[in-house]
C-alpha positions in Angstrom: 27.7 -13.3 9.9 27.6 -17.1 10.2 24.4 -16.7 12.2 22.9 -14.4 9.8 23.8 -17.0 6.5 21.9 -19.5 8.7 18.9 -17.2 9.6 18.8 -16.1 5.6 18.1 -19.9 4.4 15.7 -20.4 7.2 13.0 -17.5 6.8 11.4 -16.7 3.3 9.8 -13.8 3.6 6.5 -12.9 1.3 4.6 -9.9 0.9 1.9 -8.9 2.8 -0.2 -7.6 -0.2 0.7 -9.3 -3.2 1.7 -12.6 -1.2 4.6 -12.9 -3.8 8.1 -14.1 -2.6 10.4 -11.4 -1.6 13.3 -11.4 -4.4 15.2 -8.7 -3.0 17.9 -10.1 -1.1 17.6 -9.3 2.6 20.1 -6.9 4.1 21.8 -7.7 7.9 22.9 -5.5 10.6 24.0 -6.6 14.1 20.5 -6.0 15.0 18.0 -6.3 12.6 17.0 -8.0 8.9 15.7 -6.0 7.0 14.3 -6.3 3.5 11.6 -4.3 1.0 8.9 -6.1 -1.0 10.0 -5.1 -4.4 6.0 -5.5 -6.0 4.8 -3.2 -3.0 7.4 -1.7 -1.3 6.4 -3.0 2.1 9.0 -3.3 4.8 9.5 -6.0 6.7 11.7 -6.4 10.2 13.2 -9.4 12.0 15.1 -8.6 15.6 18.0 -10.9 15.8 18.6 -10.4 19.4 16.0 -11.6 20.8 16.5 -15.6 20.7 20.0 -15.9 18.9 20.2 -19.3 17.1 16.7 -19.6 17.8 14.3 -18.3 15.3 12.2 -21.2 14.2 9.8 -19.1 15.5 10.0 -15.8 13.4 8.8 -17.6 10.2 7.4 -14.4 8.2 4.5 -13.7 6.8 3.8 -17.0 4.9 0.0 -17.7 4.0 -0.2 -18.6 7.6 -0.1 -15.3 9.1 -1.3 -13.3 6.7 -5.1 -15.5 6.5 -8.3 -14.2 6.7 -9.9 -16.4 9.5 -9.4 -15.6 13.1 -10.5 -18.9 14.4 -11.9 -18.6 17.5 -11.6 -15.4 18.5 -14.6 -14.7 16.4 -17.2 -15.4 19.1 -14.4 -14.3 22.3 -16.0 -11.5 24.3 -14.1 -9.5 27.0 -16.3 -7.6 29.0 -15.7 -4.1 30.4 -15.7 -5.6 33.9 -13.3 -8.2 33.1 -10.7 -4.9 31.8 -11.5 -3.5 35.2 -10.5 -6.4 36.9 -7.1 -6.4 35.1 -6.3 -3.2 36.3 -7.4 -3.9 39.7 -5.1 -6.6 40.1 -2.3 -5.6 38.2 -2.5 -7.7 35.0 -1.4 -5.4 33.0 1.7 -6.6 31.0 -0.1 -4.9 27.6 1.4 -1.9 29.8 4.9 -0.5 28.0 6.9 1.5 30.3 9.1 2.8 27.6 7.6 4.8 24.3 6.8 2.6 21.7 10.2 1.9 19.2 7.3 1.9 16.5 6.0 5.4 17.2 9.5 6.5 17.8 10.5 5.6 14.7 7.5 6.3 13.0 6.5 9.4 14.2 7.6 11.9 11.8 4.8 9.8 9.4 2.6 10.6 12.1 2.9 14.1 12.3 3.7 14.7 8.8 5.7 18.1 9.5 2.3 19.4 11.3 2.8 20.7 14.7 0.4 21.8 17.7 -1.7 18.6 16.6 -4.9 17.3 18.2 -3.7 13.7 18.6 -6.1 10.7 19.9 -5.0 7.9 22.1 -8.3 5.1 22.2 -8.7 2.8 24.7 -5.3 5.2 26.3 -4.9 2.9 29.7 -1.7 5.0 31.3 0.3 5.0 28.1 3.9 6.8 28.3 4.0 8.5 24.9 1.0 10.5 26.1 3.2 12.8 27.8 5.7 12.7 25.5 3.5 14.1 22.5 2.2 16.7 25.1 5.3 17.5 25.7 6.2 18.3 22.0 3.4 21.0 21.8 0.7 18.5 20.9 -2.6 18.2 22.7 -3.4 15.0 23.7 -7.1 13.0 24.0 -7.3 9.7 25.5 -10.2 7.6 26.2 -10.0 5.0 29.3 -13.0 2.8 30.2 -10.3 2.3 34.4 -10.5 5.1 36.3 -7.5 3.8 38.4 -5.3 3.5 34.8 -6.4 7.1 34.3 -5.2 8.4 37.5 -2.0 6.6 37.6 -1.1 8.3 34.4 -1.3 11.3 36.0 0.1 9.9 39.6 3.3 8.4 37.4 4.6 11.7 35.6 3.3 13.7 38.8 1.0 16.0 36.7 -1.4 18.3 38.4 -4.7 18.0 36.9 -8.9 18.6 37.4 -11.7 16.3 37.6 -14.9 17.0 36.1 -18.3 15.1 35.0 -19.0 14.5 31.3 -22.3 16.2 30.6 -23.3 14.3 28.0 -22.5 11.0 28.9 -24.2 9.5 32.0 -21.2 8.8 34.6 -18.3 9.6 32.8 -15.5 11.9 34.2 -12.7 14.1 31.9 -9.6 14.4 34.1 -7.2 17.0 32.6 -3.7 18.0 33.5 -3.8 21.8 34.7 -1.5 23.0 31.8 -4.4 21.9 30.0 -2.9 20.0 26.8 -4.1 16.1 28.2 -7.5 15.1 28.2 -8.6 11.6 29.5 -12.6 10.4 29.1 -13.3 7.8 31.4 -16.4 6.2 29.5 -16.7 3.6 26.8 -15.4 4.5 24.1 -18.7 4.1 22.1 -19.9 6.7 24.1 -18.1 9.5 22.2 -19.1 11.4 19.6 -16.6 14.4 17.6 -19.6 16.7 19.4 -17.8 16.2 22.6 -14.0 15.6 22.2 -14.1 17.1 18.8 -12.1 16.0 15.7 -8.2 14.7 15.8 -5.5 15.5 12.9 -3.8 12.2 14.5 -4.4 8.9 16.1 -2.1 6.6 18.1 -3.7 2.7 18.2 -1.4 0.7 20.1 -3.3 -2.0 21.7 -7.0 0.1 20.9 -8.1 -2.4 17.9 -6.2 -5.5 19.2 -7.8 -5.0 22.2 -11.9 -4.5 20.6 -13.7 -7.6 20.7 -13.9 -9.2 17.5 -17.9 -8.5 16.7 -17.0 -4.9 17.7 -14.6 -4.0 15.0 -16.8 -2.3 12.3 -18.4 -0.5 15.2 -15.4 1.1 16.5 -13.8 1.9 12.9 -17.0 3.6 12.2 -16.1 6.1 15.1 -12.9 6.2 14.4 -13.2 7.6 10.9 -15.8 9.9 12.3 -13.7 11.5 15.2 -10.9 11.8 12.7 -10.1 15.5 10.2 -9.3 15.4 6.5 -5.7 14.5 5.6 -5.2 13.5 9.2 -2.8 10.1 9.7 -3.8 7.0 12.0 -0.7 5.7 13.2 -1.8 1.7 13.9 -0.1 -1.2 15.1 -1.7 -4.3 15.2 -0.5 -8.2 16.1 0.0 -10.9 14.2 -0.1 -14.8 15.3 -1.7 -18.1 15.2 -5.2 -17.1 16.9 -5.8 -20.8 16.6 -3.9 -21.4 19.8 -4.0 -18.0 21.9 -8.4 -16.7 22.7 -6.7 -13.0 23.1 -6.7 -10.4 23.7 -4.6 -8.9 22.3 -7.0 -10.3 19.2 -5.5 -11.4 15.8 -6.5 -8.7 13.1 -5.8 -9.9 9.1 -4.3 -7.1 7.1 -7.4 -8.0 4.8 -9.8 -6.7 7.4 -7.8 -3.4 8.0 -8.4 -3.0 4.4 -11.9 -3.9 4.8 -12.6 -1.5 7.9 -10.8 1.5 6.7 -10.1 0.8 3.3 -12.6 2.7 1.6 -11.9 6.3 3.0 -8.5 5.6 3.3 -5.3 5.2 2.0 -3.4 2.1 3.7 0.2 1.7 3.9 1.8 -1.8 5.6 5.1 0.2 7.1 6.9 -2.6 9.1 6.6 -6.4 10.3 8.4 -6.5 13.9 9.2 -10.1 15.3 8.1 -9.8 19.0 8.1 -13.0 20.1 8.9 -13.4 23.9 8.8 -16.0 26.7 5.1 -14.8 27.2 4.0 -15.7 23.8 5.7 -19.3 24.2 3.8 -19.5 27.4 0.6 -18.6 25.2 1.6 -21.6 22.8 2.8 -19.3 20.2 5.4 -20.1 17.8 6.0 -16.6 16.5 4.1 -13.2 17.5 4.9 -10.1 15.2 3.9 -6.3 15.8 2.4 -5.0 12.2 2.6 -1.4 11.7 0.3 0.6 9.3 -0.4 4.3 8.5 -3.4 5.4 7.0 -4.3 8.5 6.1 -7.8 10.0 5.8 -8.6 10.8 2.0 
């Protein structure tokens, strides 16, 4: 408890909307603090366990974090090639081997007591909770730009499936399992259209918009919002550092340009501020690194 005295007089914590204060007084468990805005409502989440009696860098979401200029990473461009490259040789740590705590936990505000969903997973690498939601009853559409991170999807949960060529997109290949509920395009994502994978009643975007260069962002909310149904929920988790001393990806993206990109068909909710600050983001330079999850749902 002494620990958690010490952490309470060390982190204010503001809102992520109203940028007031937090006057609620924050609540401890063995694992987490936890406290709600009280102008907003939004939650916000700092692990203890990760450096104990370390947490200079988990200052919350002061003015800092929360600003509207990404620096540098304005003009940063990663090419497909260089994505190709990363898979090739295995620099992949943006990889999670276990489901996503954040979609675990948020999942029934995913699914929103719908089930048999079409669910989209952009930029989909081999992600885990693929399966998972197929698994549920839940058919799944990823797009992959790596062939090899599409295969060893299916290689990893030993999953039978069929190759075949995208007709309307020059090159591109749709691998799908032979039970027929996973779907992965292996194109650019700017090559699809709802007339060929259709339209989604939810999206997963886990490392998708974090990892879309910076001058790309209104282009790939555009098709986002179009490859999406009415009422359907976009489950989206985003990062949230210094980008004045890390080039991504993943990219910094300001809660004011969510609101600008999908603001205006959409109603945005901030659900949870997650301090995920490793060893890897002190190597970076970083002094704190925090996952932002945020559900919006299509209006």
């Amino acid at each position: 408890m002494e620990r958690h005295q010490n952490l309470k007089s060390r982190l204010p914590l503001y809102c992520s909307f109203g940028g007031l204060q937090l006057s609620k007084e924050p609540h401890f468990d063995d694992h987490q603090m936890i406290t709600v805005c009280c102008c907003c409502g939004t939650f916000l989440t700092k692990k203890l366990q990760a450096f104990p009696g370390d947490m200079d860098h988990s200052a919350d979401a002061s003015g800092l974090l929360e600003g509207s200029d990404i620096g540098s990473q304005k003009e940063r461009v990663v090419t497909e090639e260089e994505w190709l490259q990363k898979w090739e040789m295995g620099n992949i740590g943006f990889h999670k081997e276990q489901r996503h705590p954040l979609l675990q936990k948020y999942l029934d505000v995913l699914l929103n007591g719908r089930s048999g969903l079409r669910i989209f997973f952009p930029l989909c690498g081999k992600a885990v909770e693929m399966k998972w939601l197929a698994d549920m009853g839940h058919t799944v559409v990823g797009v992959e730009v790596s062939e090899q991170a599409v295969k060893e999807f299916f290689s990893d949960h030993s999953l039978p499936y069929c190759e075949e060529p995208v007709p309307e997109i020059s090159g591109a290949k749709m691998f799908q399992s032979t039970s027929g509920n996973i779907s992965l395009y292996c194109c650019s994502i700017y090559d699809l259209s709802s007339s060929i994978v259709g339209k989604f009643d939810g999206v997963w975007d886990r490392g998708a918009l974090v990892a879309v260069n910076p001058c790309d962002r209104q282009r790939y909310a555009s098709l986002m919002i179009s490859l999406v149904e009415k009422n359907s929920s976009y489950l989206l988790v985003t990062v949230s550092y210094d980008p004045n001393k890390h080039k991504g990806p993943p990219f910094y993206v300001p809660e004011s340009e969510i609101k600008s990109l999908f603001g205006n068909c959409c109603e945005i909710r901030c659900l949870e501020k997650v301090d995920d600050f490793s060893e890897r983001h002190r190597q970076w330079g970083l002094d704190y690194f925090l996952e932002v999850s945020t559900i919006w749902v299509e209006s």
